[in-house]
DRENDO-1510 file (C-alpha; in Angstrom, 1 decimal, always signed):
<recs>
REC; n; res; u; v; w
REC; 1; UNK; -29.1; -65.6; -44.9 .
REC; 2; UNK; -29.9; -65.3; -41.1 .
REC; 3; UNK; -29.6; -69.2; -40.5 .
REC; 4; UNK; -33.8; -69.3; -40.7 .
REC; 5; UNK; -35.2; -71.4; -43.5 .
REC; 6; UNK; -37.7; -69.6; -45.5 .
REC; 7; UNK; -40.9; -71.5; -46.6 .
REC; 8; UNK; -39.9; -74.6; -45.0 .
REC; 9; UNK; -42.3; -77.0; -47.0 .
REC; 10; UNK; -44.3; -74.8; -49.0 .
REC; 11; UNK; -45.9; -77.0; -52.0 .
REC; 12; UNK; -43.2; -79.4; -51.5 .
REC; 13; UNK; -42.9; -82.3; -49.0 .
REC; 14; UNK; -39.7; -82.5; -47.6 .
REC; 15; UNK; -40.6; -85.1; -44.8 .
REC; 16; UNK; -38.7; -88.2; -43.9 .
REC; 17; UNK; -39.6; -91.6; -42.3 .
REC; 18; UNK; -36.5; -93.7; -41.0 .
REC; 19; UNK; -38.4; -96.5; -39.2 .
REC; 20; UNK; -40.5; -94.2; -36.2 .
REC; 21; UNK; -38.4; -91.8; -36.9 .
REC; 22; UNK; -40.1; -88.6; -38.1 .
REC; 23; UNK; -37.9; -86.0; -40.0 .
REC; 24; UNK; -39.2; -82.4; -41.5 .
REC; 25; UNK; -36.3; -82.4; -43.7 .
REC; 26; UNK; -33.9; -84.6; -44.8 .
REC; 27; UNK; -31.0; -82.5; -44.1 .
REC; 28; UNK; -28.6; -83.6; -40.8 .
REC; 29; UNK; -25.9; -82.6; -38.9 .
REC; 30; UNK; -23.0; -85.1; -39.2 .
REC; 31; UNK; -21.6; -86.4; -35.6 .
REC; 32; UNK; -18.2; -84.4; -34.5 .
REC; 33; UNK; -18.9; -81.4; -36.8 .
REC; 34; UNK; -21.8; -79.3; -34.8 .
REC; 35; UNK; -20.4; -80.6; -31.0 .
REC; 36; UNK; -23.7; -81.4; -29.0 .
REC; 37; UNK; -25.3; -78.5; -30.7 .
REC; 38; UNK; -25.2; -75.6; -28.4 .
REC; 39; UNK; -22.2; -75.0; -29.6 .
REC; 40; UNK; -23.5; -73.5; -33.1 .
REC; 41; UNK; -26.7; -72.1; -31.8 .
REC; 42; UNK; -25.8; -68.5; -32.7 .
REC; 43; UNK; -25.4; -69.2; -36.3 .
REC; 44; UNK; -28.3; -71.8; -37.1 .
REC; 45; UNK; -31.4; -72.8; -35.6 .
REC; 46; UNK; -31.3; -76.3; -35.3 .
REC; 47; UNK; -34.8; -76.1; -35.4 .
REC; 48; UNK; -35.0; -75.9; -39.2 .
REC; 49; UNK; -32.9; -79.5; -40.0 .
REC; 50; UNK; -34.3; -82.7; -39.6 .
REC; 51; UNK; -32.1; -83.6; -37.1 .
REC; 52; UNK; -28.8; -83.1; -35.6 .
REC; 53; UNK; -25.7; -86.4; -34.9 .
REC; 54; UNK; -24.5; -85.2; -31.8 .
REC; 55; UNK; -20.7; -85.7; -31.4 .
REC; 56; UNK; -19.5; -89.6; -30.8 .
REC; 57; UNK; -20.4; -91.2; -27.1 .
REC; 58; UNK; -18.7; -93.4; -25.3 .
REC; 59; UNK; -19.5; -94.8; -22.0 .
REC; 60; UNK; -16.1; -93.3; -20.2 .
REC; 61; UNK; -15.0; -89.7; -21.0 .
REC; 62; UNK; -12.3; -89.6; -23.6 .
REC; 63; UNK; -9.5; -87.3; -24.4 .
REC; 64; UNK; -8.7; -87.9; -27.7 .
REC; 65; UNK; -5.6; -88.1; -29.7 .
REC; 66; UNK; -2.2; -85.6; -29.4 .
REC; 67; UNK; -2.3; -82.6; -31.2 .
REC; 68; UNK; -1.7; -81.5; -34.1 .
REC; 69; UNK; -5.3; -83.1; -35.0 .
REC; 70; UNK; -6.5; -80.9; -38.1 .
REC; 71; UNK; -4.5; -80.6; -41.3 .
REC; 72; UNK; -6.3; -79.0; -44.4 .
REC; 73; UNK; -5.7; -81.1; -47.8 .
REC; 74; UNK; -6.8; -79.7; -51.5 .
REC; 75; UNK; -10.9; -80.0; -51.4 .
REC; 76; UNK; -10.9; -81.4; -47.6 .
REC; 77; UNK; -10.1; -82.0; -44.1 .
REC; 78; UNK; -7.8; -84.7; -42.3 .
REC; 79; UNK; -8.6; -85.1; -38.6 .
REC; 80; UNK; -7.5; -87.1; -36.4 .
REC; 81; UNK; -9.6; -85.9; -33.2 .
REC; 82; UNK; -9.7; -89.6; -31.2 .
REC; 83; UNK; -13.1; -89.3; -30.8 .
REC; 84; UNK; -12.6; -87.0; -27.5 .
REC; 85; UNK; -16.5; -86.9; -25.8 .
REC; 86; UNK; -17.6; -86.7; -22.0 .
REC; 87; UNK; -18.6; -89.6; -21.7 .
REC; 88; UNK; -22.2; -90.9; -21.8 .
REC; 89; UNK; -23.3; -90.0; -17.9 .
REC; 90; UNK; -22.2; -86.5; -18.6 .
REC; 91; UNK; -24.2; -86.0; -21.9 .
REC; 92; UNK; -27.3; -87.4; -20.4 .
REC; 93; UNK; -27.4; -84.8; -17.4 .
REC; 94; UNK; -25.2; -81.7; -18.9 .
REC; 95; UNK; -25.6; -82.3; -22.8 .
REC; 96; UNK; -29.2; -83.8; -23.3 .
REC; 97; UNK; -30.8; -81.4; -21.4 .
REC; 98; UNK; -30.5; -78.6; -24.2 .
REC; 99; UNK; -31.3; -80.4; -26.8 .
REC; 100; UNK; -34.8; -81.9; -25.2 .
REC; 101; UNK; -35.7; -78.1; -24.0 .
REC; 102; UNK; -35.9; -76.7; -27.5 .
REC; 103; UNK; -37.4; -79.8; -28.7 .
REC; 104; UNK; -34.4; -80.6; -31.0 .
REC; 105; UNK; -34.9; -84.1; -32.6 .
REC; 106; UNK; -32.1; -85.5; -31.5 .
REC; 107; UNK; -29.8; -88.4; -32.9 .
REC; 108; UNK; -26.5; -90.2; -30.6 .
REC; 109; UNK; -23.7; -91.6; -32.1 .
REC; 110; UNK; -22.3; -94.0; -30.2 .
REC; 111; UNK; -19.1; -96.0; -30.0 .
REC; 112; UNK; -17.0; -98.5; -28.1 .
REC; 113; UNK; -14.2; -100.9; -28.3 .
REC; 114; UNK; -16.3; -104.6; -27.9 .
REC; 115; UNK; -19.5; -105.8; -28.3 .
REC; 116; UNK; -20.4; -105.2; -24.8 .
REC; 117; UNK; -19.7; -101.7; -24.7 .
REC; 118; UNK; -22.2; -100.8; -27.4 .
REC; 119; UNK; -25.0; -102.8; -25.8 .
REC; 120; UNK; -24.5; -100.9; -22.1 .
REC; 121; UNK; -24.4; -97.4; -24.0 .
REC; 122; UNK; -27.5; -98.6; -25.8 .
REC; 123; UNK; -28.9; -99.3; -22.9 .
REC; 124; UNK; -27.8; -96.4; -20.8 .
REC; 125; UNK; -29.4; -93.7; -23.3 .
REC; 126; UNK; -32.6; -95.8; -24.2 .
REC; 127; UNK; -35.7; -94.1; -22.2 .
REC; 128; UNK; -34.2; -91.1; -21.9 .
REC; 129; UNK; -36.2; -88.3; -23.2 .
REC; 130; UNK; -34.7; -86.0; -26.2 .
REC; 131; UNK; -33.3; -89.2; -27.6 .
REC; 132; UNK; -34.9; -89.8; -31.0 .
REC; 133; UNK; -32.9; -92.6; -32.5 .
REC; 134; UNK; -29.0; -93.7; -32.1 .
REC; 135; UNK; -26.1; -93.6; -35.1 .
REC; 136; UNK; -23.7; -96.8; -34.4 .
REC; 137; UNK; -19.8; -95.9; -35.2 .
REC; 138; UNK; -18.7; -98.9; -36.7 .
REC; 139; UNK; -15.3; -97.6; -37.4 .
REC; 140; UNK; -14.3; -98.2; -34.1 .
REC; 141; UNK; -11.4; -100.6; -33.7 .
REC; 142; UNK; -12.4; -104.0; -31.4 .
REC; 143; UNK; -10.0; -104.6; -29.2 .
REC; 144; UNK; -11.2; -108.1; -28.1 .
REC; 145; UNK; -10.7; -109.2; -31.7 .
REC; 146; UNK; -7.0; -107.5; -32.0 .
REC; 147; UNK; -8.1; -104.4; -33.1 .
REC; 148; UNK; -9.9; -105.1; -35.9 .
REC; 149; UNK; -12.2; -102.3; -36.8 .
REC; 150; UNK; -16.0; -103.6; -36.6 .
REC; 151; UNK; -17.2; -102.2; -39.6 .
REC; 152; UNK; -14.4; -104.0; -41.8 .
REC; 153; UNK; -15.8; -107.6; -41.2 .
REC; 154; UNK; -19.7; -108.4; -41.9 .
REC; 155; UNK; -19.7; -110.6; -39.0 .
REC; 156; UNK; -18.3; -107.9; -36.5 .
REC; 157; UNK; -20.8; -105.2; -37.8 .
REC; 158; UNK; -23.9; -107.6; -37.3 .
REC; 159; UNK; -22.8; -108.8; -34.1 .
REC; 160; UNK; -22.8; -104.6; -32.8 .
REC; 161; UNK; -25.9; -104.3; -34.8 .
REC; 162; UNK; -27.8; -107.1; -32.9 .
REC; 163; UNK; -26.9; -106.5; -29.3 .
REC; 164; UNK; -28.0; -102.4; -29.8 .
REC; 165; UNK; -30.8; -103.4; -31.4 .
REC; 166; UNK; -31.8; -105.9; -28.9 .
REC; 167; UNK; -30.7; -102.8; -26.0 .
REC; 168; UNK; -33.5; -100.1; -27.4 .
REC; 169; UNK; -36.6; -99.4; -28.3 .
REC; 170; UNK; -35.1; -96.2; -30.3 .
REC; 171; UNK; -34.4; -96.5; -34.5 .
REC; 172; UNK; -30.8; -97.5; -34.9 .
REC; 173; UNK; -28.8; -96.4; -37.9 .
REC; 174; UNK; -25.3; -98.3; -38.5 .
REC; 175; UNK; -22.5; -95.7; -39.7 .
REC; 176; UNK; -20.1; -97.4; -42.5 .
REC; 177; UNK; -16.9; -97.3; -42.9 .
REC; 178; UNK; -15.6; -96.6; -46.4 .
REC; 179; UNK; -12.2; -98.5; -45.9 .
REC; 180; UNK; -13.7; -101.7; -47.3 .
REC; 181; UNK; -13.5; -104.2; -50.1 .
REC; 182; UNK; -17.2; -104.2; -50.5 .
REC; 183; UNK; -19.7; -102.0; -48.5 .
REC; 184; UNK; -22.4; -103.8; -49.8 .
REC; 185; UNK; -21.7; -106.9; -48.1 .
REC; 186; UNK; -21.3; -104.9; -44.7 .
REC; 187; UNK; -24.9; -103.0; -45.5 .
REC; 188; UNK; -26.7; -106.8; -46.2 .
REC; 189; UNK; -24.8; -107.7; -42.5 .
REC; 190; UNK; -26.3; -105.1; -40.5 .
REC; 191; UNK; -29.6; -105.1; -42.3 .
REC; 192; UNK; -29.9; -109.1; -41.2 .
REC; 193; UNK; -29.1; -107.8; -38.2 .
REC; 194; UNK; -32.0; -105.6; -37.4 .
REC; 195; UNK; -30.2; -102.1; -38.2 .
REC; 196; UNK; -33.0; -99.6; -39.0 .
REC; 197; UNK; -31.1; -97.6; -41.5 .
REC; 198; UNK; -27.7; -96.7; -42.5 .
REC; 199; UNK; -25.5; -93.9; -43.3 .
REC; 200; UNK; -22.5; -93.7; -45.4 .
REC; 201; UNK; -19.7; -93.1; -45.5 .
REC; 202; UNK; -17.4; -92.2; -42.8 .
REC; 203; UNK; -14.4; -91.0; -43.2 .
REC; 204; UNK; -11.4; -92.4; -45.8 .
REC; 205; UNK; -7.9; -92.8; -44.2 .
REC; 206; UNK; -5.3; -90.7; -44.7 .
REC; 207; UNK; -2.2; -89.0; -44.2 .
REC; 208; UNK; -0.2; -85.5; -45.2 .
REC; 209; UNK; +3.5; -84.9; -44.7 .
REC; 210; UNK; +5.1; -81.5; -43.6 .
REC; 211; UNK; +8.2; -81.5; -45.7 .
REC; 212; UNK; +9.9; -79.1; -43.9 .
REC; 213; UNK; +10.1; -80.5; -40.3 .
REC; 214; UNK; +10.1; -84.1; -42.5 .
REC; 215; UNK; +7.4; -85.6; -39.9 .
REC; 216; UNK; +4.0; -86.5; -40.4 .
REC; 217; UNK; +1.5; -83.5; -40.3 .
REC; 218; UNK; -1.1; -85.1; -37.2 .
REC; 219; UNK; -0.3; -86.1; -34.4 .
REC; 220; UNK; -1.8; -89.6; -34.7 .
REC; 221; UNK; +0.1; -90.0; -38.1 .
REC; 222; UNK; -3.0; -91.3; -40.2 .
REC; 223; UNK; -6.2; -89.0; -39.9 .
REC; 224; UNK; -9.7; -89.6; -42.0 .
REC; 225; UNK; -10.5; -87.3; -44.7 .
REC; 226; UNK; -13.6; -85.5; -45.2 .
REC; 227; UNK; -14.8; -82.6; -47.2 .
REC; 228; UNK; -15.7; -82.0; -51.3 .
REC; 229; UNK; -13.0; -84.3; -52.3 .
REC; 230; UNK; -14.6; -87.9; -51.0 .
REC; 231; UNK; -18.2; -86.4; -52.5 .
REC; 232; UNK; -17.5; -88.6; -56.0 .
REC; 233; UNK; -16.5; -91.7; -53.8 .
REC; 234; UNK; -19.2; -91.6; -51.3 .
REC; 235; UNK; -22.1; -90.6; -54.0 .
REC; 236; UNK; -20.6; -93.8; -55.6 .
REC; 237; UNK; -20.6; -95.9; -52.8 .
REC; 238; UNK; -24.5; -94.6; -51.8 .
REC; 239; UNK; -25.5; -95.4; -55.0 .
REC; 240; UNK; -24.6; -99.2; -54.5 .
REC; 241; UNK; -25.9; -99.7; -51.6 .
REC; 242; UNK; -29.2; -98.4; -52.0 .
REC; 243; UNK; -29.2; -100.9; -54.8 .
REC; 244; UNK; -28.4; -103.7; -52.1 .
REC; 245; UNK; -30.5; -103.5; -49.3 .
REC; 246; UNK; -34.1; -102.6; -48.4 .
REC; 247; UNK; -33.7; -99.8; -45.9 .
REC; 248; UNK; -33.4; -96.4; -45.6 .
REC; 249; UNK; -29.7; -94.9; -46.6 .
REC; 250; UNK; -28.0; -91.4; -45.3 .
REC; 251; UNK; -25.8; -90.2; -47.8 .
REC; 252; UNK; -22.7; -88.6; -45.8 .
REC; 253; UNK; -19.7; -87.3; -47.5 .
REC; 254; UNK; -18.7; -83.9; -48.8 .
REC; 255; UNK; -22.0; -82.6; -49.6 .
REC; 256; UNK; -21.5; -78.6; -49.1 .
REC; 257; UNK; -24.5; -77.1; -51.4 .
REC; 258; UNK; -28.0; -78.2; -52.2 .
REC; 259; UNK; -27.0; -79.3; -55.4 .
REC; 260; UNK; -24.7; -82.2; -53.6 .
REC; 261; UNK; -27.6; -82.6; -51.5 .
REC; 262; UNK; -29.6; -83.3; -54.7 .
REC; 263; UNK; -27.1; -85.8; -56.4 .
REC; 264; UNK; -27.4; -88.1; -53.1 .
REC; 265; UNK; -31.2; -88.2; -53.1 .
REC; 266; UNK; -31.4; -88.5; -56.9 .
REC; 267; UNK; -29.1; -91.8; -56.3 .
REC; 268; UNK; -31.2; -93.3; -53.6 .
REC; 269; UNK; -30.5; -91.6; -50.5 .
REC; 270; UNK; -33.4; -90.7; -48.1 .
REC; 271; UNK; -31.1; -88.2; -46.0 .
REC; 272; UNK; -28.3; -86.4; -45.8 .
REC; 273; UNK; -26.3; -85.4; -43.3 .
REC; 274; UNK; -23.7; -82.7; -43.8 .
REC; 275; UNK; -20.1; -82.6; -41.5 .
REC; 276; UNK; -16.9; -80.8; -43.1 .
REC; 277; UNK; -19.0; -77.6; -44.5 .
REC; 278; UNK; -20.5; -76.9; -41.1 .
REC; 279; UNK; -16.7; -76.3; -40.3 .
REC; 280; UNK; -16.6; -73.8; -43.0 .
REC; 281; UNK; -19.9; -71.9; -42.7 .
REC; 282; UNK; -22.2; -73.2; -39.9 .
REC; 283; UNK; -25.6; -71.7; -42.2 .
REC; 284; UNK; -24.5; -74.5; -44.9 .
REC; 285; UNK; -27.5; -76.6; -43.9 .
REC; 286; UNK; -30.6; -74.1; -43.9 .
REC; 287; UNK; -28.6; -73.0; -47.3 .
REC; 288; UNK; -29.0; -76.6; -48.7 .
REC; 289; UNK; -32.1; -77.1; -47.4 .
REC; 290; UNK; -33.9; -74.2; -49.1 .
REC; 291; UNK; -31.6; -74.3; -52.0 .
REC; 292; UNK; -33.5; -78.1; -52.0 .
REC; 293; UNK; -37.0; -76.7; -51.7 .
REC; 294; UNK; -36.2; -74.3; -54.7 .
REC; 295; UNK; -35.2; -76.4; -57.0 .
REC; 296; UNK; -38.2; -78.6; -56.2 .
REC; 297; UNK; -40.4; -76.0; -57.0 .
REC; 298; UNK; -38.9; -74.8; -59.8 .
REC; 299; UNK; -39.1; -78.3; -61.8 .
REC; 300; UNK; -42.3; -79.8; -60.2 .
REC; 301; UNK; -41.2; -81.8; -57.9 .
REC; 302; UNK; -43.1; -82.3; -54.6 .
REC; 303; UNK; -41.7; -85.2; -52.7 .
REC; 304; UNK; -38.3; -86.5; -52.4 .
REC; 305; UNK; -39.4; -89.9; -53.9 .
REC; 306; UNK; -39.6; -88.0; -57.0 .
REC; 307; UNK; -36.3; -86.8; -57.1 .
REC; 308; UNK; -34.5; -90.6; -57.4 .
REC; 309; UNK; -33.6; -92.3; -60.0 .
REC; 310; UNK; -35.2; -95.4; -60.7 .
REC; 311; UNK; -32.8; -97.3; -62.4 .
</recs>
């Protein structure tokens, strides 16, 4: 396949409302797996997804965590990258650019380590044009509250939630962390809170072990897994919430082929956004996404609502 997606809609609707935001497809590319998007161009045009997640922003530049930061596991992917980004005043004048020529609908994941932080990069990015809507890292660990990770307590997450929201005019999605006792209870929070949407999940934590040199395989120790092997976990975890709240949910986690792709919007989810695959073969996405519109035409189905389950 030449990373073009053939047909794009055909007799099938494939388009997706996430408050004003307007999506041709509902396939995504997954923050910190397609950089800020120039740096796959020469094996997919962007052009063809519904949107891309540009890598994680934080208002200073960050270098990240100490090599070694990948480590392959049976059916996925520890990293353990520290969320290494420029920084938000370098995206907006070397990154955005790019992405706003070639008319790239354009999503920022954002994250910080307080309340306060969240608001000021809300508030730095909103009005600037290529920015469609913002994704809020919630996995981030608050350092005013002792490092408590803000998407592990309701009242952390909705507390984020309401100071973006109240920062931007722009759709805000709230990224969940799967390393909870009940998602559901986090997905109510920032829904009372004004989030527009949310996607799920991020990563699960984890570790791997080189036996050999007896020392932890990353640098950082613990890593978060990703890839095929979290699919059944997050499809599970999608599945509830959608059951829980009234807004639009993302299903992340694992999805490599259309027929992942397919189990998340049969459970409920409006979008997908695929991360780990892109690692493994950057034309993944325009694959799903006509592998999607194929099956959709094959069994009669012309819009996405059709495809969920009911019960």
């Amino acid at each position: 396949m030449d990373g073009q997606v053939k047909g794009l809609r055909g007799r099938v609707d494939l388009r997706v409302s996430i408050g004003s935001l307007d999506l041709k497809n509902p396939v995504l590319l997954a923050s910190g797996t397609c950089g800020y998007g120039a740096e796959i161009e020469d094996f997919v045009n962007l052009e063809d997804l519904g949107a891309i997640v540009v890598k994680g922003i934080s208002l200073e530049p960050r270098q990240g965590n100490p090599p070694p930061r990948l480590a392959e596991t049976p059916c996925g992917l520890l990293n353990a990258i520290g969320l290494e980004n420029v920084g938000v005043e370098a995206f907006i004048k070397e990154k955005l650019p790019w992405l706003r020529e070639r008319g790239i609908t354009t999503i920022v994941n954002i994250l910080g380590n307080s309340a306060d932080e969240y608001e000021e990069l809300a508030r730095r990015l909103a009005g600037n044009k290529g920015i469609h809507g913002l994704e809020i890292n919630i996995s981030c660990p608050n350092v005013k509250k002792g490092g408590v990770a803000f998407g592990t307590d309701p009242q952390q997450a909705a507390e984020v939630t309401k100071r973006v929201v109240a920062a931007t005019d722009l759709p805000v999605i709230v990224k969940l962390s799967p390393n909870v006792a009940d998602i559901c209870a986090i997905a109510v929070a920032v829904q009372e809170a004004g989030a527009t949407a949310v996607s799920l999940i991020n990563t699960l934590l984890g570790m791997a072990i080189d036996i050999e040199q007896r020392r932890p395989v990353l640098g950082n120790i613990f890593g978060g897994l990703s890839g095929p092997a979290i699919k059944p976990v997050a499809l599970r975890m999608v599945w509830q919430v959608v059951r829980c709240v009234d807004i639009p949910v993302i299903g992340i986690g694992g999805i490599t082929t259309h027929v992942d792709a397919l189990e998340f919007l049969m459970a409920g989810a409006c979008a997908i956004q695929i991360g780990t695959a892109n690692l493994i073969d950057p034309t993944a996405p325009v694959k799903v996404v006509q592998g999607v519109i194929d099956f959709m035409q094959e069994n009669n189905y012309f819009s996405l609502q059709a495809l969920k389950i009911s019960s």
